[in-house]
FIKOL-636636 format. One record per residue (C-alpha): x, y, z; residue in one letter. Coordinates in steps of 0.001 Angstrom, whole numbers, padded with zeros to 6 digits, always signed. Each point is the difference from the previous one (the first is absolute). Layout:
<recs>
XYZa
...
</recs>
This chain:
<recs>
+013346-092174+019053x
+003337+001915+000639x
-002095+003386-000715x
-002515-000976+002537x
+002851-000513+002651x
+001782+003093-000992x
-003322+001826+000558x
-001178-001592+002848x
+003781+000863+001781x
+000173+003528-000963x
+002965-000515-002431x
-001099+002383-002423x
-000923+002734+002508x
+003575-000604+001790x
+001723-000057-003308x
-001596+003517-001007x
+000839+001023+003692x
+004020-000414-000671x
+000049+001574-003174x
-001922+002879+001206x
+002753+000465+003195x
+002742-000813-002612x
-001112+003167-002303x
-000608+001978+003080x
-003995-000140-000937x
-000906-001421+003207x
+001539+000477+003773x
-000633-001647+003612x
-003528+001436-000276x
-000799-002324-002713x
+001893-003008+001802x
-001755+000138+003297x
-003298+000400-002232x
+000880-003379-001892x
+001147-002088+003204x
-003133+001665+002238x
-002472-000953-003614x
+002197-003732-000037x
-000901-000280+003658x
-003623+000304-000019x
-000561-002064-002427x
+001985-002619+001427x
-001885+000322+003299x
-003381+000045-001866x
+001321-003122-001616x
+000211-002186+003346x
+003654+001014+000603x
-000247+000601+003661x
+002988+002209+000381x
-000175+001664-003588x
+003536-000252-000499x
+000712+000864-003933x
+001089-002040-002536x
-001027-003240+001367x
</recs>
């Protein structure tokens, strides 16, 4: 159950995302990629406004 709601949030992704920027393996072009990605899906999902991370 807590796997499915870390999946279903984007917890994983997000986690990868921070250790990537920490490193210096990722940069803003990866960010905006991640929130525009979290976005959609949220939209797609019902969310009207497709905020992230609701």
């Amino acid at each position: 159950k807590v796997n499915n709601t870390i999946r279903e949030s984007g917890l994983r992704e997000l986690g990868q995302l921070e250790q990537d920027l920490v490193f210096g393996d990722a940069g803003m072009k990866e960010v905006i990629k991640f929130l525009t990605t979290k976005e959609v899906s949220n939209s797609e999902m019902g969310n009207e406004k497709g905020v992230p991370y609701t």
